[in-house]
N, CA, C and O atoms as a Maestro MAE file, in Angstrom:
{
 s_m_m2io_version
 :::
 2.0.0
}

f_m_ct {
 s_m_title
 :::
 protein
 m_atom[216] {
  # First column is atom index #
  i_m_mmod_type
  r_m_x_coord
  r_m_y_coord
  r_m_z_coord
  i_m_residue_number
  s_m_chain_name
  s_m_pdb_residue_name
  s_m_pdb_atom_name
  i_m_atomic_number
  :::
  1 25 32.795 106.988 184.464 1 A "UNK " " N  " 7
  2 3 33.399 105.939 183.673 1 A "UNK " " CA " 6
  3 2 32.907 105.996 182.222 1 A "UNK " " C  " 6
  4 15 33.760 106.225 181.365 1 A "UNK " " O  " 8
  5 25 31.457 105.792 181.789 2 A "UNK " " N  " 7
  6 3 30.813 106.134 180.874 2 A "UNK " " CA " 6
  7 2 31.999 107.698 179.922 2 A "UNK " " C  " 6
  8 15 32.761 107.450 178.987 2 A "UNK " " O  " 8
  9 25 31.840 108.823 180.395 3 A "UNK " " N  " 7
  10 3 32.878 109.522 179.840 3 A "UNK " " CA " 6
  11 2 34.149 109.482 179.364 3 A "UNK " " C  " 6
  12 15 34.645 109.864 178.305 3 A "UNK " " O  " 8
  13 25 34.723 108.794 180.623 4 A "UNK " " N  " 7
  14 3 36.203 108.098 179.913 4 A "UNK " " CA " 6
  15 2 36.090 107.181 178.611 4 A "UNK " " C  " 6
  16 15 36.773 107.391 177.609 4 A "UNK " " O  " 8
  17 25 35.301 106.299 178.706 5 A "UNK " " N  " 7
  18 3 35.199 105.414 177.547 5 A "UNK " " CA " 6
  19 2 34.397 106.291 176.152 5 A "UNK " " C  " 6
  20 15 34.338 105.786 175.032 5 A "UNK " " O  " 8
  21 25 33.880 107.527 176.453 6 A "UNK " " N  " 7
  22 3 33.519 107.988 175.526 6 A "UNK " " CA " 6
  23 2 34.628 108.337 174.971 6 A "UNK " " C  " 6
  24 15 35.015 107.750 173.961 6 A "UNK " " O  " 8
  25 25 35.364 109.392 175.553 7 A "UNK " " N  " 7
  26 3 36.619 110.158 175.621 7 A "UNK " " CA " 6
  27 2 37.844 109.228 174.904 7 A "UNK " " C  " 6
  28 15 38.962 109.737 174.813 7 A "UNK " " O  " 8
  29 25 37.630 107.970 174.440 8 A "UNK " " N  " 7
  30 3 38.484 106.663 174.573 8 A "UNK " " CA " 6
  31 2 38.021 106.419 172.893 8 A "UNK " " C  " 6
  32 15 38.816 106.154 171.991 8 A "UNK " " O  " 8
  33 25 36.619 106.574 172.752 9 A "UNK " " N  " 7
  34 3 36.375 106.150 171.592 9 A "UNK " " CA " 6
  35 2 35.424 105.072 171.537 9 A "UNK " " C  " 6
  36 15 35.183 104.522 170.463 9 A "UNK " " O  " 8
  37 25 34.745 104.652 172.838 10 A "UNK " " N  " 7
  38 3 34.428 103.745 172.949 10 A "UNK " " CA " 6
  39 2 33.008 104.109 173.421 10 A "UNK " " C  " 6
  40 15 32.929 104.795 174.439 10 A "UNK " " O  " 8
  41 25 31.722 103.676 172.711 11 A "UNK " " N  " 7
  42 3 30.264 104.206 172.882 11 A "UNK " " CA " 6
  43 2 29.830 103.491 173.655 11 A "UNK " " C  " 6
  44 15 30.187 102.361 173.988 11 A "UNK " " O  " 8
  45 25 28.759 104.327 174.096 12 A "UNK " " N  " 7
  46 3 27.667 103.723 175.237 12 A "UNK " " CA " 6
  47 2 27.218 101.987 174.895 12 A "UNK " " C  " 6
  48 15 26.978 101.347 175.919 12 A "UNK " " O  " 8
  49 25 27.128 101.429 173.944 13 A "UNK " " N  " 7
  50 3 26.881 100.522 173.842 13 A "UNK " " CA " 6
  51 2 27.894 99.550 173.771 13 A "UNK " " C  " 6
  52 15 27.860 98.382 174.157 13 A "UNK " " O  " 8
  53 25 28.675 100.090 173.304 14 A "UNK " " N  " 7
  54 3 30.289 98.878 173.280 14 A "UNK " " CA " 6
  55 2 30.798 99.110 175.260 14 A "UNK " " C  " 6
  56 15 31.507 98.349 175.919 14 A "UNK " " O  " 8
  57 25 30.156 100.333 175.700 15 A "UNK " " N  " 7
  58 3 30.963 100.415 176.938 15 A "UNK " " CA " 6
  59 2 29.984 99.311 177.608 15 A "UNK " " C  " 6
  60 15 30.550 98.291 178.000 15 A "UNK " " O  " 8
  61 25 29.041 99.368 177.727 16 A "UNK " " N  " 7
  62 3 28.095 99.021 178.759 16 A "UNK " " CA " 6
  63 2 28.037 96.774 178.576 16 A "UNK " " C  " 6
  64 15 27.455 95.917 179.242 16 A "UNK " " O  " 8
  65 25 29.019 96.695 177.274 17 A "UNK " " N  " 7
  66 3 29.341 95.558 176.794 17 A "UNK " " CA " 6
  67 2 30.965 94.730 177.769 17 A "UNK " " C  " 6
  68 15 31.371 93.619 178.109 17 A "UNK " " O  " 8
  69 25 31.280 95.842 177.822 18 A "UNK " " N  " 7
  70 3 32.529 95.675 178.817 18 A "UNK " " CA " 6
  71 2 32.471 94.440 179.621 18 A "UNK " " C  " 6
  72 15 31.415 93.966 180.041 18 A "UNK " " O  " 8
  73 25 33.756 93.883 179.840 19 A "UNK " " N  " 7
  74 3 33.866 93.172 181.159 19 A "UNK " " CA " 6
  75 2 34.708 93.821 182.280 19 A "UNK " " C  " 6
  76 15 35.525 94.576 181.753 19 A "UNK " " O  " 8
  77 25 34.816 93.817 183.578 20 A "UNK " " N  " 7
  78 3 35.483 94.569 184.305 20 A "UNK " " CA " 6
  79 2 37.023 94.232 184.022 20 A "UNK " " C  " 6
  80 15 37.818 95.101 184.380 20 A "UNK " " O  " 8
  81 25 37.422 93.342 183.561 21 A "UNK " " N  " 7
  82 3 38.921 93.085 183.089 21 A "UNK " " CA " 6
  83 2 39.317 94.079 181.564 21 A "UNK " " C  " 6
  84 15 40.438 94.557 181.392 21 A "UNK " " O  " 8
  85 25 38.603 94.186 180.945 22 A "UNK " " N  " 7
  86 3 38.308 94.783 179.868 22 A "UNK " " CA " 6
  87 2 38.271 96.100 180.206 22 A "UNK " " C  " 6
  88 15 39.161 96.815 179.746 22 A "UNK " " O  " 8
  89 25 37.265 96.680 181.055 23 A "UNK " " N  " 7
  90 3 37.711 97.785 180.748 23 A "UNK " " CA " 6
  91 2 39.491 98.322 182.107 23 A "UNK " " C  " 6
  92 15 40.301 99.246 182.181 23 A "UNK " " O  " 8
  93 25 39.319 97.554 182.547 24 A "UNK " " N  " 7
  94 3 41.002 97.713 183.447 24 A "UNK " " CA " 6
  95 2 42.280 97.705 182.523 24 A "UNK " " C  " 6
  96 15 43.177 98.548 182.487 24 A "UNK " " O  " 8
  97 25 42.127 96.401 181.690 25 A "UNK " " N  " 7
  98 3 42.707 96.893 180.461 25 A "UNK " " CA " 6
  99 2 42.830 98.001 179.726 25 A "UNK " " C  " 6
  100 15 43.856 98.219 179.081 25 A "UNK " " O  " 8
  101 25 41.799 98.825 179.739 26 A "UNK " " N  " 7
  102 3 41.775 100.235 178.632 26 A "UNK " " CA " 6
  103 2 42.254 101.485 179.643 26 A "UNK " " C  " 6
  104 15 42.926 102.452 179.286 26 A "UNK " " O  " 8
  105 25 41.871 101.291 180.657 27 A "UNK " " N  " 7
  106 3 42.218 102.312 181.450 27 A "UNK " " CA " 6
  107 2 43.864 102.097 182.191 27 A "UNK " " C  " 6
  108 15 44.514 103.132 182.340 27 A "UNK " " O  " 8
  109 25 44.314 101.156 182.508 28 A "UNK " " N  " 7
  110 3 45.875 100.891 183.175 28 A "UNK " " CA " 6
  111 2 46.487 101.131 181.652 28 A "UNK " " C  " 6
  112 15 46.309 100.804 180.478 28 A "UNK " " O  " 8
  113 25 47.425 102.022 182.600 29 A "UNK " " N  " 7
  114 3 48.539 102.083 181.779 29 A "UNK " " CA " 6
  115 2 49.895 101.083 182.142 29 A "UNK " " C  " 6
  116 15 50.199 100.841 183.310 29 A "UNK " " O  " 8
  117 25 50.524 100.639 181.181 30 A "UNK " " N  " 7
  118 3 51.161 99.459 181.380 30 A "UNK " " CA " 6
  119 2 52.470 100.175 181.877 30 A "UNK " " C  " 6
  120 15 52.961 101.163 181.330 30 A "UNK " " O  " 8
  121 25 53.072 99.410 183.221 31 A "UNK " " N  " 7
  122 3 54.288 99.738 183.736 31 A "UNK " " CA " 6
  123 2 55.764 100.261 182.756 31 A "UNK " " C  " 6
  124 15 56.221 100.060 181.630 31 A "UNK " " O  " 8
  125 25 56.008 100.800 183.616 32 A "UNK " " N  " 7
  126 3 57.477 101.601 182.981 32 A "UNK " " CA " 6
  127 2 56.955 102.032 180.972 32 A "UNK " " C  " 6
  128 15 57.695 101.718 180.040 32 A "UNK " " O  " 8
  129 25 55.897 102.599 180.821 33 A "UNK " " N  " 7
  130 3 55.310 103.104 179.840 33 A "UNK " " CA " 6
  131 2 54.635 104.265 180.197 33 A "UNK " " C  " 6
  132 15 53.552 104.361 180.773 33 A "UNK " " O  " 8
  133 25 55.757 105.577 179.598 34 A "UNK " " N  " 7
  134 3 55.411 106.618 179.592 34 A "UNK " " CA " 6
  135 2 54.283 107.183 178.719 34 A "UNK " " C  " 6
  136 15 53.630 106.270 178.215 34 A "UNK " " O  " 8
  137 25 53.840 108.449 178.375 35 A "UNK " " N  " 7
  138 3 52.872 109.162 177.908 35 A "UNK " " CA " 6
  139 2 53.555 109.124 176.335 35 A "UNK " " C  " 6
  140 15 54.721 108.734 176.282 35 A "UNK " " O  " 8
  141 25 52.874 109.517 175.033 36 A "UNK " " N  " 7
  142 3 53.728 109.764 173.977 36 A "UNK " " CA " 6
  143 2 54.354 111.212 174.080 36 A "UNK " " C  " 6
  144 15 53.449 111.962 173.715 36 A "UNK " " O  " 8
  145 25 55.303 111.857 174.354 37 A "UNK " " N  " 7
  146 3 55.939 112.995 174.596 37 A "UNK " " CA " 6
  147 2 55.481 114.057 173.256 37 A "UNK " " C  " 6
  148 15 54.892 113.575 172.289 37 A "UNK " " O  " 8
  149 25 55.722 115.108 173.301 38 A "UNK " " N  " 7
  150 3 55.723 116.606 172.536 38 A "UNK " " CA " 6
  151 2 56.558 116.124 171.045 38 A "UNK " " C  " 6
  152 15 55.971 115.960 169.976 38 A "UNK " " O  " 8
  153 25 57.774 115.977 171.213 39 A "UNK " " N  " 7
  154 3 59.165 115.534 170.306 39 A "UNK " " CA " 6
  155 2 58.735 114.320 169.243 39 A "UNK " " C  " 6
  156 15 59.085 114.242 168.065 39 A "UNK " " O  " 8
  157 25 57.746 113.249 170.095 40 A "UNK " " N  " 7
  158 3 57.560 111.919 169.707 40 A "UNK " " CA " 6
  159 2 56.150 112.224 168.801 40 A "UNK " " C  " 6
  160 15 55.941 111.615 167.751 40 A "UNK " " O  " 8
  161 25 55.290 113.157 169.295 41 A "UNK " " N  " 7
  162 3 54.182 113.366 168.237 41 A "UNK " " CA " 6
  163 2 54.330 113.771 167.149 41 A "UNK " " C  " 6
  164 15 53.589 113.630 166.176 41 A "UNK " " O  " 8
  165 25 55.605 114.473 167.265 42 A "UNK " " N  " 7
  166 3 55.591 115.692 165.988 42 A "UNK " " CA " 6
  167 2 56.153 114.815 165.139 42 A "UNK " " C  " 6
  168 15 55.565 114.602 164.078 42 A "UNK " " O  " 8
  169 25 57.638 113.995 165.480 43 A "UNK " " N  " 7
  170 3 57.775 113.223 164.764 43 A "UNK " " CA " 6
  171 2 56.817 111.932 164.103 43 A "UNK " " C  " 6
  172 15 57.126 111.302 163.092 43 A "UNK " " O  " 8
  173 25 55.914 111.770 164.712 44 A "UNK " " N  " 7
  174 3 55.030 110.685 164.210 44 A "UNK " " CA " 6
  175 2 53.738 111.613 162.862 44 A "UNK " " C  " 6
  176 15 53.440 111.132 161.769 44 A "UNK " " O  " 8
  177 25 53.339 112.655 163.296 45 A "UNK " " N  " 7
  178 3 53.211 113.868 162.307 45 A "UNK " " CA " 6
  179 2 53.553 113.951 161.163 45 A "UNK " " C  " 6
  180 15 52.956 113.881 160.089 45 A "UNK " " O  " 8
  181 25 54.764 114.135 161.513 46 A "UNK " " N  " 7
  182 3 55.836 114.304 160.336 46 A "UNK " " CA " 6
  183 2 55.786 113.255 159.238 46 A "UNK " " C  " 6
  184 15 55.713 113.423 158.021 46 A "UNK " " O  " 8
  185 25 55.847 112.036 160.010 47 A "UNK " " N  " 7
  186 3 56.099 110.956 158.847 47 A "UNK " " CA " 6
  187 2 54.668 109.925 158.777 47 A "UNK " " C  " 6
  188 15 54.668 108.758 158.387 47 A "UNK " " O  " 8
  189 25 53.501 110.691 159.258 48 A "UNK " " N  " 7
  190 3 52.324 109.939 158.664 48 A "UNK " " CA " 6
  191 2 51.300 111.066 158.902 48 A "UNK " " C  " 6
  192 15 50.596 110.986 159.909 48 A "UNK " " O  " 8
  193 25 51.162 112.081 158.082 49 A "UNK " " N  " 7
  194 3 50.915 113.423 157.618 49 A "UNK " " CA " 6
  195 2 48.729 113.052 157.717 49 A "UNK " " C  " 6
  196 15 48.214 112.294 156.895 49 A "UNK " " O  " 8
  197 25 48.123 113.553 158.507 50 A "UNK " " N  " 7
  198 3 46.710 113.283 157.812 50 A "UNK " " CA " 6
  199 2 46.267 114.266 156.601 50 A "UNK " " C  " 6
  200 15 46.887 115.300 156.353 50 A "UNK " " O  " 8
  201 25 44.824 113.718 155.676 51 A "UNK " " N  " 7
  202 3 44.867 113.889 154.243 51 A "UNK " " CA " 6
  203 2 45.555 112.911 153.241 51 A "UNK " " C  " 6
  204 15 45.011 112.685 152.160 51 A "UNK " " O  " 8
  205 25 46.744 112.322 153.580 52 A "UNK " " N  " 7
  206 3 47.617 111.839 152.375 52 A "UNK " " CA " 6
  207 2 48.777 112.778 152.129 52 A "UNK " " C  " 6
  208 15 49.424 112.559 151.105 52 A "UNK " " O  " 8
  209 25 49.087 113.622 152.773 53 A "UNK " " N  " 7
  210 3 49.609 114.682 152.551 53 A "UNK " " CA " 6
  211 2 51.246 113.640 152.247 53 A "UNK " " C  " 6
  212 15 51.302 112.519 152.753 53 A "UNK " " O  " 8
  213 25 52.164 114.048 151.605 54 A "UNK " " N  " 7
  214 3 53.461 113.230 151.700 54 A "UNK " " CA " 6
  215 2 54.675 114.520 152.113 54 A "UNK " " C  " 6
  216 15 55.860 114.225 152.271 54 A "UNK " " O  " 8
  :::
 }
 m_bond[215] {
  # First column is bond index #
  i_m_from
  i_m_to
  i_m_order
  :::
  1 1 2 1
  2 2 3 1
  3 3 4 2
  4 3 5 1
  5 5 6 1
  6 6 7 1
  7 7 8 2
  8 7 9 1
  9 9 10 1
  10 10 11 1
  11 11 12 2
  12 11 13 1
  13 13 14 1
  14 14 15 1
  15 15 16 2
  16 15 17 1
  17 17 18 1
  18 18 19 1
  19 19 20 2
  20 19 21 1
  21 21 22 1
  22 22 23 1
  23 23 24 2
  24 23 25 1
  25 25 26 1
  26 26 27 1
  27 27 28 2
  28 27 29 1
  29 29 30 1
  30 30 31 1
  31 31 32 2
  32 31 33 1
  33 33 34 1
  34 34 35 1
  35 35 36 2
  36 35 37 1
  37 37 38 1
  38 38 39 1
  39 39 40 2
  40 39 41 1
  41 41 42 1
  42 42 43 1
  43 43 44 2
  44 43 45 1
  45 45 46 1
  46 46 47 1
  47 47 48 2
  48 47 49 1
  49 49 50 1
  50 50 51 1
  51 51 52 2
  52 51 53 1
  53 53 54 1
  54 54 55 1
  55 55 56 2
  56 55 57 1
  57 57 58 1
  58 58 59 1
  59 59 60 2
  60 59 61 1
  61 61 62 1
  62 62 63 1
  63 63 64 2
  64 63 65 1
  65 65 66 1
  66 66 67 1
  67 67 68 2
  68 67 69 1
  69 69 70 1
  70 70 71 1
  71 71 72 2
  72 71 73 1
  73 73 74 1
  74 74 75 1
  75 75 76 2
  76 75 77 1
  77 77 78 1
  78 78 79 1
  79 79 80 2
  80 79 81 1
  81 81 82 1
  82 82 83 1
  83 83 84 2
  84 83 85 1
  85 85 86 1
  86 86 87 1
  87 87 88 2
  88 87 89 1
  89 89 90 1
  90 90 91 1
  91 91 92 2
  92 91 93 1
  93 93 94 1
  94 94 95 1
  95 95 96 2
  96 95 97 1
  97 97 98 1
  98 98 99 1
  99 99 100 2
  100 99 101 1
  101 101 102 1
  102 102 103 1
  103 103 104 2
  104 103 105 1
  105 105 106 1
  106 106 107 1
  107 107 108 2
  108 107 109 1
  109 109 110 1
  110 110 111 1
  111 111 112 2
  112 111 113 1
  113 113 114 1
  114 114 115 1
  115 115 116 2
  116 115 117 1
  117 117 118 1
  118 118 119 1
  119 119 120 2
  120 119 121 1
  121 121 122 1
  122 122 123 1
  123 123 124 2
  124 123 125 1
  125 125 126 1
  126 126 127 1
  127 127 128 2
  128 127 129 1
  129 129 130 1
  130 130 131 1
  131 131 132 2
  132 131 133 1
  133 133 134 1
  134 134 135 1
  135 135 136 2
  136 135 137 1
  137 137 138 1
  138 138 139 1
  139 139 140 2
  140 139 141 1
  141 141 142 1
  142 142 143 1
  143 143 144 2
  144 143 145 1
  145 145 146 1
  146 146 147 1
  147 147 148 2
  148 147 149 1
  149 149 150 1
  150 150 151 1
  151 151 152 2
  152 151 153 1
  153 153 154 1
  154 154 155 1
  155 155 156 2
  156 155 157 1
  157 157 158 1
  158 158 159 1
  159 159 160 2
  160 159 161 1
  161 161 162 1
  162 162 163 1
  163 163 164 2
  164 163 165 1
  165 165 166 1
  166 166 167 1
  167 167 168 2
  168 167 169 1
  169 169 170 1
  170 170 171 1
  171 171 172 2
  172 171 173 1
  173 173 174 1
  174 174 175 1
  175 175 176 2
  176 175 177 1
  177 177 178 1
  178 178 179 1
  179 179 180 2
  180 179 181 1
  181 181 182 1
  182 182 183 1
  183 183 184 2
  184 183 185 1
  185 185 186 1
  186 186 187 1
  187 187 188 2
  188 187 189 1
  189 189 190 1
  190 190 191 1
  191 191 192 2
  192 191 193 1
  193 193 194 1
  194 194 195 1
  195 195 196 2
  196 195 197 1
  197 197 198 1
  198 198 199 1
  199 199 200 2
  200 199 201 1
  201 201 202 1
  202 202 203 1
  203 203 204 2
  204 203 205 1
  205 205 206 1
  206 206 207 1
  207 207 208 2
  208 207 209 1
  209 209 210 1
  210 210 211 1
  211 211 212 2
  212 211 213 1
  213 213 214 1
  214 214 215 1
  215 215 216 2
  :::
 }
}
């Protein structure tokens, strides 16, 4: 668990802060909500470039 929440962004100390609803929250993925797809990244890429790039 510790890993996932690393993996998440979320440190040993903010994890170990958790409530068990809290972290069920971070880990469920919310119904009929797919993954962000291949098509959907690139486009999100595209139009918010990292650097500043325009």
């Amino acid at each position: 668990m510790l890993r996932t929440s690393v993996a998440m962004g979320v440190g040993p100390p903010a994890f170990w802060l958790l409530s068990l609803a809290e972290w069920r929250m971070l880990t469920e993925s919310a119904p009929g909500v797919s993954p962000l797809g291949r098509v959907e990244f690139e486009r999100l890429m595209a139009a918010w470039p990292d650097g500043g790039e325009t």
